[in-house]
BALOBA-1460 file (C-alpha; in Angstrom, 3 decimals):
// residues 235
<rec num="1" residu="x" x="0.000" y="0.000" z="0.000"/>
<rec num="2" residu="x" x="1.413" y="3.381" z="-1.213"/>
<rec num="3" residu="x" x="1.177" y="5.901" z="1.417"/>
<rec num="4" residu="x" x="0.420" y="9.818" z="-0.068"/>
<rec num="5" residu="x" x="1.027" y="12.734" z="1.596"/>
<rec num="6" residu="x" x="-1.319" y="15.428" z="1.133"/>
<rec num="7" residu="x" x="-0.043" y="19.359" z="0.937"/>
<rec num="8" residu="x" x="-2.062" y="21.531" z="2.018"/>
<rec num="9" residu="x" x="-2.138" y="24.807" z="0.104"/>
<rec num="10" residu="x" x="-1.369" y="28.275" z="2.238"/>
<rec num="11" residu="x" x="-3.932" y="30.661" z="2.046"/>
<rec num="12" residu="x" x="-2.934" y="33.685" z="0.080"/>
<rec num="13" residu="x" x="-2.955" y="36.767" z="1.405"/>
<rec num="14" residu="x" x="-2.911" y="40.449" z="-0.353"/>
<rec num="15" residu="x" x="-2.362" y="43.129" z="2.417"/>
<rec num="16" residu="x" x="-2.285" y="46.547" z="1.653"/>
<rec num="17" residu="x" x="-1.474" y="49.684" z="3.224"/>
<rec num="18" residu="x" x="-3.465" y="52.401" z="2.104"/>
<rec num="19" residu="x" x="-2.124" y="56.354" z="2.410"/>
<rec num="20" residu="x" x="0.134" y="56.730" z="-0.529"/>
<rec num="21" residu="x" x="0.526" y="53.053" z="-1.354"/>
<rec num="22" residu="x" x="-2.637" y="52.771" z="-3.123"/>
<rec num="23" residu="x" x="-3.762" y="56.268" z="-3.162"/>
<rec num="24" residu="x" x="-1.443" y="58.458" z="-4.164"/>
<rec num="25" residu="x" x="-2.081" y="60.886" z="-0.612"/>
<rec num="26" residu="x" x="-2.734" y="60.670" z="2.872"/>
<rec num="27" residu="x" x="-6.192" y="60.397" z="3.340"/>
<rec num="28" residu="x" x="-6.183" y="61.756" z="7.527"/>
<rec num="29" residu="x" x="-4.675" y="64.411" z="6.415"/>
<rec num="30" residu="x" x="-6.842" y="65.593" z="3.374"/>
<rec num="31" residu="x" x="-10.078" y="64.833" z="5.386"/>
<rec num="32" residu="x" x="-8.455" y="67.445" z="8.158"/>
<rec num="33" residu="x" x="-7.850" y="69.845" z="5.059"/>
<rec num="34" residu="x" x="-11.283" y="69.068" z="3.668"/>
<rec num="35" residu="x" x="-13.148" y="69.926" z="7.435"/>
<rec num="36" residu="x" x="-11.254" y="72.669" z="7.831"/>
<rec num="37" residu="x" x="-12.288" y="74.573" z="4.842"/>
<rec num="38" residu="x" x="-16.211" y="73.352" z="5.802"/>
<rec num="39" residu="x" x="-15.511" y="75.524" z="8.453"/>
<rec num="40" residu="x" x="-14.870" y="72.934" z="11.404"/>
<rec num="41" residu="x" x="-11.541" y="73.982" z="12.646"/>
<rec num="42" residu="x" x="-9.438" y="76.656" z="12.719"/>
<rec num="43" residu="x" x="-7.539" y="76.481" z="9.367"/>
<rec num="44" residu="x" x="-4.592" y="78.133" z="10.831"/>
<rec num="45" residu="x" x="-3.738" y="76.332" z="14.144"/>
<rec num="46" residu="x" x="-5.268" y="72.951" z="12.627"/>
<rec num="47" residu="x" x="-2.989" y="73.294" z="9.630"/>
<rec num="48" residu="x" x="0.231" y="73.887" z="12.121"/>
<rec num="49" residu="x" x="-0.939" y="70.994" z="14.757"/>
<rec num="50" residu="x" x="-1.744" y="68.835" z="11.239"/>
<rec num="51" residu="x" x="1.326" y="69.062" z="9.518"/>
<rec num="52" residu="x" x="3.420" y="68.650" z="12.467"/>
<rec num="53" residu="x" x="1.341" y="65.454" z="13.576"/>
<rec num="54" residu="x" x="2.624" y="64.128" z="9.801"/>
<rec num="55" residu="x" x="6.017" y="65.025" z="10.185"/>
<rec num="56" residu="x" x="5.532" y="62.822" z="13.263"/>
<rec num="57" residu="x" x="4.559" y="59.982" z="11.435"/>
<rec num="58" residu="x" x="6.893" y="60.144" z="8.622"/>
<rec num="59" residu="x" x="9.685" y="59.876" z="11.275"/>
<rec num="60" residu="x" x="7.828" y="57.078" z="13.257"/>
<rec num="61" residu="x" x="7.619" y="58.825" z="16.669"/>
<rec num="62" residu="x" x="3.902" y="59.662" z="16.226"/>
<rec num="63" residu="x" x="1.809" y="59.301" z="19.595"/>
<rec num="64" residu="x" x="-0.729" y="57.809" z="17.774"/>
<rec num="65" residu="x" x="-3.166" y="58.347" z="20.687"/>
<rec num="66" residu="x" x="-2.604" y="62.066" z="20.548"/>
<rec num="67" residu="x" x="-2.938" y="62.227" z="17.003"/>
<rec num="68" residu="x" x="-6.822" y="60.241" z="17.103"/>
<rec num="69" residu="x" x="-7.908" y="62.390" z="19.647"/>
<rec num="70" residu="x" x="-6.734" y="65.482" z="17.720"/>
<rec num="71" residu="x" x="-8.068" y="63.917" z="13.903"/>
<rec num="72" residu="x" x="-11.217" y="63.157" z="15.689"/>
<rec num="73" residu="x" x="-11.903" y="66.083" z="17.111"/>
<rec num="74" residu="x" x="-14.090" y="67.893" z="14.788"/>
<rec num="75" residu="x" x="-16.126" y="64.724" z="13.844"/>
<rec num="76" residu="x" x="-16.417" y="64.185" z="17.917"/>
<rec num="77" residu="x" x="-18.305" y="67.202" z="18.254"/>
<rec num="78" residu="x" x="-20.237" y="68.057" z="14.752"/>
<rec num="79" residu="x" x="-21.937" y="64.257" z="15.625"/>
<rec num="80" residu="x" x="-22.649" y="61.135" z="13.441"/>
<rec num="81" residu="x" x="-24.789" y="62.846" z="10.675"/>
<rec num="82" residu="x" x="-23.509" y="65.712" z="9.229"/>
<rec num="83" residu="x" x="-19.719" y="63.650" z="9.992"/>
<rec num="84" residu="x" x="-21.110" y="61.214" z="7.710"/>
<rec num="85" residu="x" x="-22.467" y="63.644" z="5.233"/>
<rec num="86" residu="x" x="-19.484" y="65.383" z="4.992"/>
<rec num="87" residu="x" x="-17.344" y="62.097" z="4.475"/>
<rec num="88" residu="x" x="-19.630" y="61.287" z="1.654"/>
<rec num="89" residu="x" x="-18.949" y="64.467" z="0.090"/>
<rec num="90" residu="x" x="-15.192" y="64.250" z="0.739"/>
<rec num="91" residu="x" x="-15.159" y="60.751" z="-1.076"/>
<rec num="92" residu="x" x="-16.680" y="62.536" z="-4.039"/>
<rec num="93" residu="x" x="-14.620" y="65.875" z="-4.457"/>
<rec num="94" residu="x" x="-11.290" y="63.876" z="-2.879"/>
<rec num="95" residu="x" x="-10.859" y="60.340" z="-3.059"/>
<rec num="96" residu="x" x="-12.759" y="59.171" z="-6.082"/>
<rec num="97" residu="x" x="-9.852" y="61.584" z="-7.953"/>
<rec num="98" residu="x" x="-7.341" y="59.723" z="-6.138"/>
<rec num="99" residu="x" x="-8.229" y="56.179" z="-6.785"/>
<rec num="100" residu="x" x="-6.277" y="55.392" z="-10.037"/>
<rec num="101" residu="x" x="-7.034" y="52.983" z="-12.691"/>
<rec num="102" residu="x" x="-3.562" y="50.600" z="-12.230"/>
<rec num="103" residu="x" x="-4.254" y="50.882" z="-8.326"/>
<rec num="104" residu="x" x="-7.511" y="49.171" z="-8.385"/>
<rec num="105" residu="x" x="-6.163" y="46.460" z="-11.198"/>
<rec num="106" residu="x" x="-3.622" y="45.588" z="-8.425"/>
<rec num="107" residu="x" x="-6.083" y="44.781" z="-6.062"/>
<rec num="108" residu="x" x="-8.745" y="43.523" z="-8.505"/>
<rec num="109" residu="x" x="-5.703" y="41.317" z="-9.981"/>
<rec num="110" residu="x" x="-5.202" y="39.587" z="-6.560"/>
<rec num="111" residu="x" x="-8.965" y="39.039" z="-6.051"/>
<rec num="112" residu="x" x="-9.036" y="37.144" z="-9.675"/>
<rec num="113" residu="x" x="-6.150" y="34.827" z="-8.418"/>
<rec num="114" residu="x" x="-7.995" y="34.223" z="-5.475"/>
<rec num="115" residu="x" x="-6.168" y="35.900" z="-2.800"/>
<rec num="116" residu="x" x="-8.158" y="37.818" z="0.300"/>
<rec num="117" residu="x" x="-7.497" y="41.352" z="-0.034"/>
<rec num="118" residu="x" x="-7.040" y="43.340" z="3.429"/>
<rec num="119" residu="x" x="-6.609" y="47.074" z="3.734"/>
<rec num="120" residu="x" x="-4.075" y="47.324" z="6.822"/>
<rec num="121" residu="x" x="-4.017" y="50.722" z="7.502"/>
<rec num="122" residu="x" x="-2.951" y="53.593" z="10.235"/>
<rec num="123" residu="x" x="-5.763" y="55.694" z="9.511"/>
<rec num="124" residu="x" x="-9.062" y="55.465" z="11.312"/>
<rec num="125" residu="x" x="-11.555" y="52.957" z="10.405"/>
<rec num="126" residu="x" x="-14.299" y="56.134" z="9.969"/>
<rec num="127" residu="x" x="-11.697" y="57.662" z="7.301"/>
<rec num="128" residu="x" x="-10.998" y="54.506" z="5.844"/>
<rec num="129" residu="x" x="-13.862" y="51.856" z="5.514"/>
<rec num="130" residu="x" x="-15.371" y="53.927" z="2.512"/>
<rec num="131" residu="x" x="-12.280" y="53.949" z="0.662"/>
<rec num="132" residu="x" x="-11.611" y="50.134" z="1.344"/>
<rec num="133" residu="x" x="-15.297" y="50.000" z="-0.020"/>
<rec num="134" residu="x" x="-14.229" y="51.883" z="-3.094"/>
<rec num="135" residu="x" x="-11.584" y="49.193" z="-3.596"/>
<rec num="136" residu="x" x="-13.912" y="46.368" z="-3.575"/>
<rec num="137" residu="x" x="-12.274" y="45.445" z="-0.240"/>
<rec num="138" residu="x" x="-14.448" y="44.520" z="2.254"/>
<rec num="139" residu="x" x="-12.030" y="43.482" z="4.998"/>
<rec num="140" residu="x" x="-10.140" y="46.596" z="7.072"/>
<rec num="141" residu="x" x="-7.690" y="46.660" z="9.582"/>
<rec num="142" residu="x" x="-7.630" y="49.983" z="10.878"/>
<rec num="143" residu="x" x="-7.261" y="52.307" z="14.023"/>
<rec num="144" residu="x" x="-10.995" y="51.382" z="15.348"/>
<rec num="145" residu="x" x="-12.333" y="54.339" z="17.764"/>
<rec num="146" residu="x" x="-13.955" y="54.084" z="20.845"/>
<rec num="147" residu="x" x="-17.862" y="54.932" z="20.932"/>
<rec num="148" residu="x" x="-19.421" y="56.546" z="23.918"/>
<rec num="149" residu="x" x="-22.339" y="53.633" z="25.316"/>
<rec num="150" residu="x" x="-22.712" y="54.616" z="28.338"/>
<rec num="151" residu="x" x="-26.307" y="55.317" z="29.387"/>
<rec num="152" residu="x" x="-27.430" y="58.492" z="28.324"/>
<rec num="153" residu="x" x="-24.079" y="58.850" z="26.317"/>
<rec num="154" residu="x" x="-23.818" y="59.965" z="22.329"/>
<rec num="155" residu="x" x="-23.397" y="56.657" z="20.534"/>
<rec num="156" residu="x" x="-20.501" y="58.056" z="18.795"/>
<rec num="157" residu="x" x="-17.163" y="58.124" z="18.714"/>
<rec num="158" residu="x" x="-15.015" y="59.592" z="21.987"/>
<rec num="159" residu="x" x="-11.978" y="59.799" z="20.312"/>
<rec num="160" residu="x" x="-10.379" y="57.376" z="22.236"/>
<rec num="161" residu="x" x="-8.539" y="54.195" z="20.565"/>
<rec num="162" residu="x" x="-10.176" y="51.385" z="20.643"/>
<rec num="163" residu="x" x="-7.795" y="48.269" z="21.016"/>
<rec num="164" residu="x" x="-4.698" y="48.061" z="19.353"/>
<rec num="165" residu="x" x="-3.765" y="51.052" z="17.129"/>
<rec num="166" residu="x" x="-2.885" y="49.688" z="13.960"/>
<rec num="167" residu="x" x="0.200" y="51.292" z="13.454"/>
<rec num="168" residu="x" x="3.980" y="50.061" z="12.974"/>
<rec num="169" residu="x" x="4.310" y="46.688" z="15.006"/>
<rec num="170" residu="x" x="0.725" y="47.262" z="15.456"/>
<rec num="171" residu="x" x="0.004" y="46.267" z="12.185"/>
<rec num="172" residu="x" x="1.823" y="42.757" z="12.988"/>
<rec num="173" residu="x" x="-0.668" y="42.309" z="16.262"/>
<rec num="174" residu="x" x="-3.662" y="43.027" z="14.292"/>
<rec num="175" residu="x" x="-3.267" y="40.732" z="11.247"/>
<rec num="176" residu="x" x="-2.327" y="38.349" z="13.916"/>
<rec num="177" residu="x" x="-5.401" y="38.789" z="15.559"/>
<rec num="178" residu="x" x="-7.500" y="38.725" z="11.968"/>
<rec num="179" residu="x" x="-5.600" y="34.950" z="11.519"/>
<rec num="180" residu="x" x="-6.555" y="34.111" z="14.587"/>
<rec num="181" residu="x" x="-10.391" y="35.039" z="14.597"/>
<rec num="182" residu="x" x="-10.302" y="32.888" z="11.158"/>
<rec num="183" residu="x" x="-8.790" y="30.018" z="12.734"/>
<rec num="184" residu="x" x="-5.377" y="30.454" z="11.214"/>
<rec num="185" residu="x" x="-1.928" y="31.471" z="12.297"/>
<rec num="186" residu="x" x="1.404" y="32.959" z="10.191"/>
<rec num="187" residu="x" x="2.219" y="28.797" z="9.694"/>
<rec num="188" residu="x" x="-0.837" y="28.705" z="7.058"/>
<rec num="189" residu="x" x="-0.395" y="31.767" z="4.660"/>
<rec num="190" residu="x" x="1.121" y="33.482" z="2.246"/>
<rec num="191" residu="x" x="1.057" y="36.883" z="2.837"/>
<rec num="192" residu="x" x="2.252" y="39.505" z="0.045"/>
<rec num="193" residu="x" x="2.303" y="43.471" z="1.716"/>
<rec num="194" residu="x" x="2.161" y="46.158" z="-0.194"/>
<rec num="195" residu="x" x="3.364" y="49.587" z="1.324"/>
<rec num="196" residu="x" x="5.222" y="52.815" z="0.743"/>
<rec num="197" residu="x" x="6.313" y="53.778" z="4.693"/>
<rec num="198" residu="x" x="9.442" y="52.668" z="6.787"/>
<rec num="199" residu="x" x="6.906" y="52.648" z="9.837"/>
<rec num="200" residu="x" x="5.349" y="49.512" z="8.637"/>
<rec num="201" residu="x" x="9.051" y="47.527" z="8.344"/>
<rec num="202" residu="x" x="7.775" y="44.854" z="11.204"/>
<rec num="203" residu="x" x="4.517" y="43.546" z="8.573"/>
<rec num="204" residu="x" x="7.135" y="43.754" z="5.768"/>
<rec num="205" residu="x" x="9.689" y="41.790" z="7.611"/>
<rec num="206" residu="x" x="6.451" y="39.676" z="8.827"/>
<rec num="207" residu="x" x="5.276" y="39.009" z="5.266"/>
<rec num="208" residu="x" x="6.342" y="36.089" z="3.011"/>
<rec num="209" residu="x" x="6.751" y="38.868" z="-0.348"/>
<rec num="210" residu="x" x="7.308" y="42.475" z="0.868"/>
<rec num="211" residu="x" x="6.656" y="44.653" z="-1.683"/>
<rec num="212" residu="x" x="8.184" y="48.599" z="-1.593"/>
<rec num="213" residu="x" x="5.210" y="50.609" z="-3.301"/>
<rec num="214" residu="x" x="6.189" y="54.057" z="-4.339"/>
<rec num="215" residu="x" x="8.302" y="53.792" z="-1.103"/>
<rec num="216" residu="x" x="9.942" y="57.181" z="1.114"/>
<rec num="217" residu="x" x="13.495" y="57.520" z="0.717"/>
<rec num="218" residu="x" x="14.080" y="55.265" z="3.620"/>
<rec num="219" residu="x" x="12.536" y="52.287" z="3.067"/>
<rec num="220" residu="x" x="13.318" y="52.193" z="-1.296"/>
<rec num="221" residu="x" x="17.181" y="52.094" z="0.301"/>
<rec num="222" residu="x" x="16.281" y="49.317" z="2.564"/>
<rec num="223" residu="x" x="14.047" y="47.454" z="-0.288"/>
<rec num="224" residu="x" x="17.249" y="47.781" z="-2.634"/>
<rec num="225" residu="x" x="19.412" y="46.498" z="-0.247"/>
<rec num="226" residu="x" x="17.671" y="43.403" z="0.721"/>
<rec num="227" residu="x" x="16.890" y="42.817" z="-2.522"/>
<rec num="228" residu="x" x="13.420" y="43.738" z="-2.240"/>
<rec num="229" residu="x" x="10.440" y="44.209" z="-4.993"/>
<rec num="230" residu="x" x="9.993" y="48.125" z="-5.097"/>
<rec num="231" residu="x" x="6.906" y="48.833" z="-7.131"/>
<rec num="232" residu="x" x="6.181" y="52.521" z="-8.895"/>
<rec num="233" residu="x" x="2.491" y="52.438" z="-8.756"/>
<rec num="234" residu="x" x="2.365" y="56.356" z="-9.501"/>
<rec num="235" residu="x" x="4.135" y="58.245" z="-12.014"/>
């Protein structure tokens, strides 16, 4: 009798980060931009606290608490419906523009082979669920935000974090946790991550293909040097 060994397949992943890997901006930072000039905020001191938040980021010491509470702020206290109003209208005069034809074949070429497609992203999950949604993408990792239940309280958001902040070995904890809530672990997938940002080196270094997409000046140097796939998704 001729014992067989059966191989069983990895799932394949596609994760994708989302501010200036598959849209060619950051998408916290136009929806501040895009408040502002509705009148929310003060354009001048919310520009200064905005752009130094960013500079923050792009250097990886952002308190990423600190940065929620100050993002949120405006959509904290205009409330759910006109926040929600005002998103849809900032998907149509912002993001739609921004959502380019060989971005979405990337993503729609991984869901033809198969693959699940996850948006991993920094940004909050209010920011970023209707631009996943855009994509076709239905499954988000994100910076999820706490919502006031508390008898008597608003039903919306506090702008508190809630859970892990998805953000630089963040990201690693949360696709962790996604495996785990679908019954699988690192051992059982094959995971190709797409992003642009040196902050999210701990998913690259996690991932079985890291892929450098129109990456900052420190991570393309770190993609050429191990050898790396850097992709130029925008011109």
């Amino acid at each position: 009798m001729t014992l067989q060994t059966t191989r069983v397949e990895a799932r394949r992943l596609a994760l994708f980060d989302l501010d200036h890997t598959l849209i060619p901006l950051d998408s916290d930072h136009a929806w501040g931009e895009f408040t502002t000039a509705m009148g929310w905020t003060d354009a001048t001191e919310f520009k200064r606290q905005n752009d130094a938040f960013y500079e923050h980021y792009k250097a990886g010491t952002l308190d990423v608490p600190a940065y929620v509470r100050f993002a949120t702020a405006a959509i904290v206290r205009e409330g759910a419906s006109k926040s929600i109003a005002a998103h849809a209208d900032f998907m149509r005069a912002v993001i739609q523009k921004g959502i380019k034809p060989q971005a979405l074949e990337l993503v729609q070429a991984h869901q033809r082979a198969g693959d699940t497609v996850i948006v991993v992203t920094a940004t909050n999950a209010f920011v970023t669920r209707p631009i996943a949604k855009a994509f076709g993408v239905d499954e988000l990792i994100a910076v999820e935000l706490a919502i006031d239940t508390a008898p008597g309280g608003t039903g919306w958001y506090t702008g508190e974090i809630a859970g892990t902040p998805s953000f630089r070995e963040g990201k690693v904890s949360r696709v962790t946790q996604w495996l785990a809530d679908h019954g699988l672990d690192w051992s059982q997938v094959h995971t190709t991550f797409y992003s642009d940002s040196i902050n999210d080196l701990p998913l690259l270094e996690k991932a079985t293909v890291p892929v450098a997409t129109n990456p900052d000046a420190r991570l393309r140097a770190l993609a050429q040097e191990r050898g790396w796939r850097i992709l130029e998704l925008f011109p």
